[in-house]
C-alpha beads as a LAMMPS data file, in Angstrom:
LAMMPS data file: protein, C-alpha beads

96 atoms
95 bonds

1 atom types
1 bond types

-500.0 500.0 xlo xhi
-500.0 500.0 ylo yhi
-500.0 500.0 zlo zhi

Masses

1 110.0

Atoms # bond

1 1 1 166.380 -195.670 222.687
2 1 1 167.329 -192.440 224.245
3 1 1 164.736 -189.920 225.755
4 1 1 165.605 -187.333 223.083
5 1 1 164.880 -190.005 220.563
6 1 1 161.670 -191.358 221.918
7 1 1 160.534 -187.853 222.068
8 1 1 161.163 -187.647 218.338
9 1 1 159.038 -190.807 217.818
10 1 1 155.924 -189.475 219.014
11 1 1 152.746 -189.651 217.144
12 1 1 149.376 -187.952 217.561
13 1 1 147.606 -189.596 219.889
14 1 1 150.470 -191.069 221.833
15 1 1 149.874 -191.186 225.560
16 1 1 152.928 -189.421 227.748
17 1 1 153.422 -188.421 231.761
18 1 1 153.553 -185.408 232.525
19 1 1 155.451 -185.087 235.661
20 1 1 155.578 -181.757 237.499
21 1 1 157.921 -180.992 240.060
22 1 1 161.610 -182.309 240.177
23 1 1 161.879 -183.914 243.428
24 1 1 159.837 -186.701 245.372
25 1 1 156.585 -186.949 245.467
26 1 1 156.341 -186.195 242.011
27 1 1 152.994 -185.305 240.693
28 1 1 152.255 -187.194 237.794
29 1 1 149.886 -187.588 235.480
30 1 1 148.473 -188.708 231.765
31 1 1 148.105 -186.804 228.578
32 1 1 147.207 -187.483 225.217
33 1 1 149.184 -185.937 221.904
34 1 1 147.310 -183.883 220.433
35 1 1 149.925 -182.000 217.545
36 1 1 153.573 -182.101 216.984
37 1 1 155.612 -179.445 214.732
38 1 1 159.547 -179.181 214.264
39 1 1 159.811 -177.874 217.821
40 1 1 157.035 -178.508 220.067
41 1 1 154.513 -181.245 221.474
42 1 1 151.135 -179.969 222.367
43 1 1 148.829 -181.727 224.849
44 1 1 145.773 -179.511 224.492
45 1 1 146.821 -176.427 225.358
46 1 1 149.981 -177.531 227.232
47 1 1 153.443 -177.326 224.858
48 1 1 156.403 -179.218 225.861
49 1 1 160.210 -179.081 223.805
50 1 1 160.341 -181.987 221.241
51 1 1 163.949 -181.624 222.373
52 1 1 164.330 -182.086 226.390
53 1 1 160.527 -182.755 227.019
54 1 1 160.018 -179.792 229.062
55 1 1 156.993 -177.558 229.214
56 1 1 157.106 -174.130 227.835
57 1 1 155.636 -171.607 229.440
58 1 1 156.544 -168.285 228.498
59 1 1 153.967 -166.355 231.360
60 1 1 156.224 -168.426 234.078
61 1 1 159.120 -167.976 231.902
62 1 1 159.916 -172.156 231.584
63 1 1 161.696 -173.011 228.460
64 1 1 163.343 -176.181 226.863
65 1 1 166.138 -176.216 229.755
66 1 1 164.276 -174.481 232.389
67 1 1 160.753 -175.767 233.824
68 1 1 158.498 -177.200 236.555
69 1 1 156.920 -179.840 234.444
70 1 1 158.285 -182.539 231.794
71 1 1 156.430 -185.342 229.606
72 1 1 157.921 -188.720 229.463
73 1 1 157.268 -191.288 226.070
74 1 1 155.380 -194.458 227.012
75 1 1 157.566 -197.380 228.565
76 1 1 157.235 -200.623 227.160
77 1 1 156.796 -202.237 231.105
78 1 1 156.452 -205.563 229.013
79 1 1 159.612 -205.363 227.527
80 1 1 161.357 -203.845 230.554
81 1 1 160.266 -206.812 233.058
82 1 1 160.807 -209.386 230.403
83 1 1 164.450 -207.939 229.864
84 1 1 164.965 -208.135 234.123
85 1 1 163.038 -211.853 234.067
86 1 1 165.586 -213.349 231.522
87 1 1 168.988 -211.375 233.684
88 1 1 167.042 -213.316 236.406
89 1 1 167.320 -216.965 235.022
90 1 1 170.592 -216.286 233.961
91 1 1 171.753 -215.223 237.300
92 1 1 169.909 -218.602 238.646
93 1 1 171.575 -220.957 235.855
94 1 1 175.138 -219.385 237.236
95 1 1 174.170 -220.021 240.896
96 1 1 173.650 -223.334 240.267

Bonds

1 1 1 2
2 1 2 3
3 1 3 4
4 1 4 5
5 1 5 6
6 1 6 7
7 1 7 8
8 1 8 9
9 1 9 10
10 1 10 11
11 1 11 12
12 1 12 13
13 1 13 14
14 1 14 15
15 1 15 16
16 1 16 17
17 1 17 18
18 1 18 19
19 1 19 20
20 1 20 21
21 1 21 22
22 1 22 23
23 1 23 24
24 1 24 25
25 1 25 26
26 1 26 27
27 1 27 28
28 1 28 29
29 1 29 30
30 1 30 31
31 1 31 32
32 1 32 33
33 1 33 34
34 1 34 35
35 1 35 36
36 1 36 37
37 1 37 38
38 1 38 39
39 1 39 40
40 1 40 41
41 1 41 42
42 1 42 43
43 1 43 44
44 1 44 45
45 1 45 46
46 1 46 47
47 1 47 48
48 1 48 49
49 1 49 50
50 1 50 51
51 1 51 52
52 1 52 53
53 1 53 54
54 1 54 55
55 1 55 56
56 1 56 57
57 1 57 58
58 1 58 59
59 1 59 60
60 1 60 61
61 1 61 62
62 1 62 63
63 1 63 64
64 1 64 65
65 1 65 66
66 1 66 67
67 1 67 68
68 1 68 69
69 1 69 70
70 1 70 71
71 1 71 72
72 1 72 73
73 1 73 74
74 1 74 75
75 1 75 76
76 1 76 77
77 1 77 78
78 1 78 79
79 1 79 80
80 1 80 81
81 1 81 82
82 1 82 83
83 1 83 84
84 1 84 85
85 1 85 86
86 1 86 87
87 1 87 88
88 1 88 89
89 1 89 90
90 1 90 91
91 1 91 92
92 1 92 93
93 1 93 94
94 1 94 95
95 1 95 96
């Protein structure tokens, strides 16, 4: 699933990372869904693009391709390590 598509997915609710700031250390942190319309996610009184994830901002003038912040959908980390265990044993059954 792409970004753009996970984004879509979202449900009130949801948790997502915000992460502000574009390079290292990134300063990250949790936020719950609180609405979603055509357009936009709101976290409380944050808005991001349902589009590219960004925050919109109009006092600071961030939109859906320009911004400081972006929210990220959940990550399965279950799924993801179970994916890299199995590649893993594979590797191991073709080194031996």
């Amino acid at each position: 699933m792409t970004h753009r598509e996970a984004l879509q997915n979202l449900k009130v609710g949801d948790t997502v990372t915000r992460q502000m700031g574009y390079t290292p250390p990134y300063c990250c942190t949790e936020m719950i869904v609180t609405r979603i319309d055509e357009d936009f996610i709101h976290c409380g009184p944050w808005t991001f693009s349902r589009e590219t994830g960004r925050e919109i901002d109009e006092i600071l003038g961030w939109d859906k391709d320009r911004s400081g912040s972006s929210i990220m959908p959940p990550v399965d980390w279950d799924k993801i390590i179970n994916k890299f265990m199995a590649k893993i044993a594979c590797l191991k059954e073709n080194l031996n």
